[in-house]
N, C-alpha and C positions, 0 to 999 in steps of 0.2 A: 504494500500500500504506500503510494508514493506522494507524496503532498508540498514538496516544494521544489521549483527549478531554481536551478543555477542560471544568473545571468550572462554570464561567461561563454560557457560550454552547452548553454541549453538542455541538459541531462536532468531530467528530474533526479529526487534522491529521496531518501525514506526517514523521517526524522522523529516523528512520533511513532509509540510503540503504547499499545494497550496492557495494561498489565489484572492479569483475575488471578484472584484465587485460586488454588489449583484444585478444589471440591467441587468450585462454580464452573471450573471451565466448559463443561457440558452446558450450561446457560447460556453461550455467546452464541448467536444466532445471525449477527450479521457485523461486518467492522467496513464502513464507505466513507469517501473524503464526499465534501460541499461546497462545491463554488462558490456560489451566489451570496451565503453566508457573510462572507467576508467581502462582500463587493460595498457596502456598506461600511465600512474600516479602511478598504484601500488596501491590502498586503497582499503579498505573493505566496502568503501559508495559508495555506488551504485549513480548513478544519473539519477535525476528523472525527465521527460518531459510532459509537458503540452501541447495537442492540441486545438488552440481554432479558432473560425469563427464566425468573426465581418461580421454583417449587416452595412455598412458606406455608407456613401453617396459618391460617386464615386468623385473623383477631376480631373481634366483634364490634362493630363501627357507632362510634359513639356521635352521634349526631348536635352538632353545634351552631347554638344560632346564630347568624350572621346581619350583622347589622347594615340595616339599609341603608346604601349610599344615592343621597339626590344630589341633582345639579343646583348647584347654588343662582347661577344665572337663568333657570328655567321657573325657580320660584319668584324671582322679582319680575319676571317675564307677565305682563297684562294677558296676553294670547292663552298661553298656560294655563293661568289663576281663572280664567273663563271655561276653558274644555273643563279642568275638574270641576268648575261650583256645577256646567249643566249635567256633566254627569252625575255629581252627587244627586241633583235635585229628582233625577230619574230611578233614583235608586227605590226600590221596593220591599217592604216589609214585612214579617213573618206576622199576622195576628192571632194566631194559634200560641205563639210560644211567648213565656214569663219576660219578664223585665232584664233577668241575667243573658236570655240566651237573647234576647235585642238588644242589647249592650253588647255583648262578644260579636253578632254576625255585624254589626255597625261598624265596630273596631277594627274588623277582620276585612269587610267591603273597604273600608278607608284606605289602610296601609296598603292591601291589595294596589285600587285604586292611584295612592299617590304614588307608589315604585310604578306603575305603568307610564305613568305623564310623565313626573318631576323626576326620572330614575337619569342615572347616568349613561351614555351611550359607551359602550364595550371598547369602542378605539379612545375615546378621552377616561378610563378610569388610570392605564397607568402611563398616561401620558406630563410632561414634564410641565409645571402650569408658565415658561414663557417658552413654550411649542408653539409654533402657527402651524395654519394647515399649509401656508408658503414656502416653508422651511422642508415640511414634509413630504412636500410633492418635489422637490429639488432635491431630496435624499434618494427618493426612488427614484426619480431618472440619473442619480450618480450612481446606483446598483446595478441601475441596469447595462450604463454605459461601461461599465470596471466588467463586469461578467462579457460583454461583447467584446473589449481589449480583447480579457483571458483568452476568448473564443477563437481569436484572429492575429495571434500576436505574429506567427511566423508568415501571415497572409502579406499582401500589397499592400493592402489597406490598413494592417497593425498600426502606424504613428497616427493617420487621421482617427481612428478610435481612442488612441492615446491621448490626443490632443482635446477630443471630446469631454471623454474622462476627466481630463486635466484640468478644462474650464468647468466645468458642474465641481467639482471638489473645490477651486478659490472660491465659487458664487455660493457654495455653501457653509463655508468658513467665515464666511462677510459676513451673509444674515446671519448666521448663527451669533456672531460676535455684537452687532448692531441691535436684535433683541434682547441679548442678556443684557447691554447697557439701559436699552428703553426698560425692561422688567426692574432693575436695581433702583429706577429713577421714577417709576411709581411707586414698587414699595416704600421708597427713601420718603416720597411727599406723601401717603397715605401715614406714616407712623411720625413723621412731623403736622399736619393737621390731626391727629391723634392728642397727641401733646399739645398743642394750641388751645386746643378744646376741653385739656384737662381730665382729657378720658384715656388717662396713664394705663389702666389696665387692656384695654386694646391695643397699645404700643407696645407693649409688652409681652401681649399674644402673639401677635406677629411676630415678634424677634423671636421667641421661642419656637415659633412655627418653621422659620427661615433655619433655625439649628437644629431642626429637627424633631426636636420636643412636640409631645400630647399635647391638644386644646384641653383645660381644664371648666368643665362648662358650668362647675360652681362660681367660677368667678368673673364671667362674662357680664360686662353692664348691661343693666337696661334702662329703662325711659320712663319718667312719669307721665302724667295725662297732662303738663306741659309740652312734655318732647325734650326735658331736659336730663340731662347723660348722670345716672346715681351712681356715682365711683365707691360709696363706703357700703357696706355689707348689711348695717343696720339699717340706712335707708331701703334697699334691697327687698331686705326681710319684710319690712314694713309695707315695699309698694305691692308683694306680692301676698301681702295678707290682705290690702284692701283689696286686690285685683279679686281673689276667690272669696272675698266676703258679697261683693257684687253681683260673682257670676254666679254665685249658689244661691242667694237670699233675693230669690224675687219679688217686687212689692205689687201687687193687684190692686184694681182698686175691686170690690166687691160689694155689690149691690145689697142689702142687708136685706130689703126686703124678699128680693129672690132667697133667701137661706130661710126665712121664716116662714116661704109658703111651701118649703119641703114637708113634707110630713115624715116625723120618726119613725121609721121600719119596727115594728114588733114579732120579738123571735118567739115564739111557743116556749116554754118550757117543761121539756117531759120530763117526769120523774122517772 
């Protein structure tokens, strides 16, 4: 298995070597090099893959919930916040069943629900947040053109491929370098308007987000019914004790005389 040439002599030569166990060796079931791979890096070593299949004793699969991830820009999104309220408002209800199991199917339609609209799309979950899709459609046409080099190196045509190549690798070294300065220069004025504002603990998320660190979502500010930023924890406590004193404690107004012309139910009592 051969994976890299020599520039010189043109001979390829064999440089990686797979190493198993010698119990497993019976496992190894296929060993292939991969162009393409590497057309995305730019090198002349190929990378080399191993397939293998373990006999194991089976373990019993512990099932782990996985926390939903939404798109933070599809909830501030107007468009969005309209397809789910119509869809909630379509949503239909069990009247057969108690108060618990209409709480649960409610909760259950909801989350349902919101992972469908507000969910994250599959190519932005572990995509790098100052990626454009600019940047990534200039990667894929420098993969494509490095695998064409490869394809043609000893052809007529090898240097015009080269040259191809050559130009998609600077034009993607530029953007690449041009958004991480625009990304560092939003962050930079988002955690200074932070600070301005006095809403130290949001500056401070961020910097820990940038290093890597958890959001700790006990300590995320919120807003009173001015719209003003509560940085101390006791305020906090407070705005979110009046907020559920609110939204539990309904005031009606009620008709008095409507309750007076109910009449009392009378239950039998058997002995």
């Amino acid at each position: 298995m051969v994976s890299w040439m020599h520039p010189g002599n043109k001979e390829w030569h064999m440089l990686d070597y797979i190493q198993v166990n010698r119990k497993f060796r019976f496992s190894v079931e296929d060993v292939r090099v991969h162009r393409t791979a590497t057309g995305a890096i730019g090198t002349d070593h190929h990378l080399s893959r191993t397939k293998l299949k373990f006999h194991l004793r089976s373990r019993r699969k512990v099932m782990q919930h996985k926390n939903s991830q939404l798109d933070k820009k599809k909830l501030k999104n107007d468009d969005f916040i309209k397809i789910f309220q119509n869809e909630l408002t379509k949503r239909t209800t069990n009247t057969s069943s108690n108060i618990d199991e209409k709480y649960n199917e409610f909760v259950h339609y909801t989350k349902n629900l919101s992972e469908t609209i507000f969910g994250q799309d599959n190519e932005c979950k572990k995509q790098k947040e100052w990626m454009t899709k600019e940047i990534l459609h200039i990667i894929d046409k420098k993969a494509q053109a490095f695998l064409q080099w490869q394809n043609n190196r000893h052809s007529r045509h090898g240097t015009k491929y080269y040259e191809q190549y050559r130009r998609l690798r600077k034009l993607a070294n530029k953007k690449i370098k041009i958004r991480q300065v625009e990304y560092w220069d939003e962050l930079s004025e988002e955690i200074e308007n932070s600070i301005k504002q006095h809403d130290s603990s949001t500056a401070f998320t961020m910097i820990r987000r940038l290093q890597g660190g958890k959001t700790n979502v006990e300590n995320l500010p919120i807003q009173d019914k001015n719209g003003n930023i509560l940085n101390n924890s006791r305020d906090r406590m407070m705005r979110w004790k009046e907020h559920f004193f609110e939204l539990l404690n309904v005031h009606l107004n009620i008709d008095q005389t409507i309750l007076q012309s109910i009449a009392p139910s009378t239950n039998p009592i058997t002995e």
